[in-house]
C-alpha positions as CSV (number, residue, x, y, z in Angstrom):
1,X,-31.2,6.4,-46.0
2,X,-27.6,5.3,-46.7
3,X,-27.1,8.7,-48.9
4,X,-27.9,10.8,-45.8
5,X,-25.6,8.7,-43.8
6,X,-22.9,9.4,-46.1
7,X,-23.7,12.8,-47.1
8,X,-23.3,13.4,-43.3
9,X,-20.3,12.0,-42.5
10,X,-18.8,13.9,-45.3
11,X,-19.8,17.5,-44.1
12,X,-18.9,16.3,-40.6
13,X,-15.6,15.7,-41.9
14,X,-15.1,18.7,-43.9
15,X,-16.2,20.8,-40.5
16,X,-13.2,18.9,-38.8
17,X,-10.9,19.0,-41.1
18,X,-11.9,23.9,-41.4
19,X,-11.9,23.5,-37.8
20,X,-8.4,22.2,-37.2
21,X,-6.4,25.5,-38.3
22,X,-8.5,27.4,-35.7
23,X,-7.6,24.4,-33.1
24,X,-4.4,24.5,-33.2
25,X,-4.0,28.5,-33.3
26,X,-6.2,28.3,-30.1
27,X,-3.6,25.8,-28.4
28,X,-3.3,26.0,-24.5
29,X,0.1,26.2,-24.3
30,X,0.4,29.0,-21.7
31,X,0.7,26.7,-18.8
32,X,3.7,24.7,-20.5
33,X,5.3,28.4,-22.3
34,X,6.0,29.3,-18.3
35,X,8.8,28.3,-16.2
36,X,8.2,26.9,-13.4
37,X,10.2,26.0,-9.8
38,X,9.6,22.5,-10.5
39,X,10.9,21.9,-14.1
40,X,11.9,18.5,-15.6
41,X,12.1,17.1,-19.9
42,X,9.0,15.2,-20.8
43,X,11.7,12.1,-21.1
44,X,12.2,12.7,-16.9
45,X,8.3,13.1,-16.5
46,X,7.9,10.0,-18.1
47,X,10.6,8.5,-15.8
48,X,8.5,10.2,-13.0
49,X,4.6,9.8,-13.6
50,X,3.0,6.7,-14.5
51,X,1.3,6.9,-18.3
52,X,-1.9,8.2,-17.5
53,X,-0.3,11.0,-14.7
54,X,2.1,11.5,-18.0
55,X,-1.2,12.0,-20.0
56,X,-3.0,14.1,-17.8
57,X,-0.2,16.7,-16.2
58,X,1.6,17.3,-19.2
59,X,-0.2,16.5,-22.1
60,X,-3.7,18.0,-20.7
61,X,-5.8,14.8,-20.8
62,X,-8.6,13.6,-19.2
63,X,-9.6,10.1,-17.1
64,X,-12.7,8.3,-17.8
65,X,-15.2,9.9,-15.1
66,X,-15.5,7.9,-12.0
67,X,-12.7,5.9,-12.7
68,X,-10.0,7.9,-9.8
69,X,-10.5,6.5,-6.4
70,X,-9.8,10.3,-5.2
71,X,-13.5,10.7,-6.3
72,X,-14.6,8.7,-3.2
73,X,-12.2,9.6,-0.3
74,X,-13.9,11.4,2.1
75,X,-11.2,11.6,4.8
76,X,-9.9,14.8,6.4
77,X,-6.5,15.4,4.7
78,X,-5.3,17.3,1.9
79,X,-5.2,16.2,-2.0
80,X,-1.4,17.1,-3.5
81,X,-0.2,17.1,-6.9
82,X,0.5,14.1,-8.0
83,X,3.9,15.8,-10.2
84,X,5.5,17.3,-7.3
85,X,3.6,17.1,-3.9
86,X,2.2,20.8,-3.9
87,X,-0.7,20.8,-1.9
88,X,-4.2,22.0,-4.2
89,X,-7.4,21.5,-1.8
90,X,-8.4,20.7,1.9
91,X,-10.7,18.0,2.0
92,X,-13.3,20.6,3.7
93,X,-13.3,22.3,0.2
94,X,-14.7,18.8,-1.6
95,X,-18.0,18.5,-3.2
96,X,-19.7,15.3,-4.4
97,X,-20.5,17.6,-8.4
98,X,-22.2,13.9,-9.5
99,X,-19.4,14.2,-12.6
100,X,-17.3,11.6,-11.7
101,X,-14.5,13.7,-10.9
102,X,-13.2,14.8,-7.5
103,X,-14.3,18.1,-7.2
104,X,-14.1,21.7,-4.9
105,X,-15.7,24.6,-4.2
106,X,-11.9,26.7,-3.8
107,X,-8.0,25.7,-4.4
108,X,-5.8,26.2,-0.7
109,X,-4.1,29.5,-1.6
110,X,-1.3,30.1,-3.7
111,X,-1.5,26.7,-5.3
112,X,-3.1,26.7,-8.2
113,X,-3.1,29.2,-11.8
114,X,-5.4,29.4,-14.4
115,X,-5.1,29.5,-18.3
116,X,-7.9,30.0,-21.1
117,X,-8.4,26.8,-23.1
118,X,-9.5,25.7,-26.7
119,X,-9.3,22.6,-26.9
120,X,-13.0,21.1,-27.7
121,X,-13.8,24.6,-29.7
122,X,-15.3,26.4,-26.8
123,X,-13.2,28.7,-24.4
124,X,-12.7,26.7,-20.9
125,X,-10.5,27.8,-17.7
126,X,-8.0,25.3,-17.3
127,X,-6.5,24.8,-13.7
128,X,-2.4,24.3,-13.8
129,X,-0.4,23.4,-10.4
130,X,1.6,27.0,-9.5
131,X,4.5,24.4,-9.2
132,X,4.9,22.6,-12.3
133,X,2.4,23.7,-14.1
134,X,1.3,20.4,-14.8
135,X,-2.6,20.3,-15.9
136,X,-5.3,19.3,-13.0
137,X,-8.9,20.3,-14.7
138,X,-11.1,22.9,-14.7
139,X,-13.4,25.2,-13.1
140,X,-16.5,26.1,-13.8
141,X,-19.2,28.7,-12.3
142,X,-21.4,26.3,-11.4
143,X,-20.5,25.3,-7.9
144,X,-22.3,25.3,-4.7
145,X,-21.8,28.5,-2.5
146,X,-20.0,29.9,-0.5
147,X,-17.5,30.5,-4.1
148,X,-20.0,29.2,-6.7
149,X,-17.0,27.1,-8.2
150,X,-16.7,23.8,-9.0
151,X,-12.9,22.8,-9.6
152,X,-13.3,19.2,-11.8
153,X,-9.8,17.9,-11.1
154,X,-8.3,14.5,-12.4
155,X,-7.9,12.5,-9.9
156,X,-5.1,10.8,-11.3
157,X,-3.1,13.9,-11.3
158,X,-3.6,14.0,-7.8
159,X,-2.5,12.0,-4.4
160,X,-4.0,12.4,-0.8
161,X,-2.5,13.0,2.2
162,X,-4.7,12.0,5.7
163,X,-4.7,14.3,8.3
């Protein structure tokens, strides 16, 4: 079946490359467009953030799920961004969502903002620190009550504070 192998790389391929235009029309680039109280170049981020922080804040990446050690702390506290110390979410508001990522059923208020995102082709709600805008996840309607939310933050784009 090496013909049917091919043939389907090919269209797969040609679907990328008509889907690329409408990719990058669809950026997410709202979060970034903003200014922010806590501004710095992406030469001073980099200064500031390790590489994969760098990645995830301001470049919108993701970690390999299960790989944050903020996925396992179950101490009271609050989790901060890891950019500029803004505290997201209580340790009360922490789930275990089986993903991989820490996750919560409701931001502490004021701290976080919300964009519309494109990036794998489908519309997602991105979740941006009210700070520096850097990107932390997203959230999705499929959380356990009281809010039905599930916020899937990085953990790397995160840091924890006992207490």
């Amino acid at each position: 079946m090496p013909f049917l192998s091919t043939r389907r790389e090919i269209l797969g391929w040609l679907g990328v490359g008509a889907a690329m235009p409408v990719l990058a029309a669809c950026d997410s680039s709202t979060a970034q467009a903003k200014t922010y109280p806590v501004s710095h170049t992406p030469a001073e981020w980099r200064k500031l953030l390790t590489p994969a922080q760098f990645h995830i804040l301001r470049e919108a990446g993701t970690e390999r799920s299960y790989s944050s050690p903020l996925n396992d702390e179950h101490r009271k506290g609050t989790f901060l961004c890891a950019a500029d110390g803004n505290p997201l979410f209580a340790s009360t508001a922490k789930f275990d969502s089986h993903t991989g990522w820490p996750s919560f059923t409701k931001p502490l208020p004021g701290a976080v903002e919300t964009s519309t995102d494109y990036l794998i082709g489908v519309s997602r709600t991105e979740v941006h620190c009210t700070r520096c805008g850097g990107h932390l996840g997203h959230v999705f309607d499929d959380g356990p009550p009281p809010t039905g939310k599930r916020y899937c933050m990085n953990g790397a784009a995160m840091t924890f504070r006992p207490g």
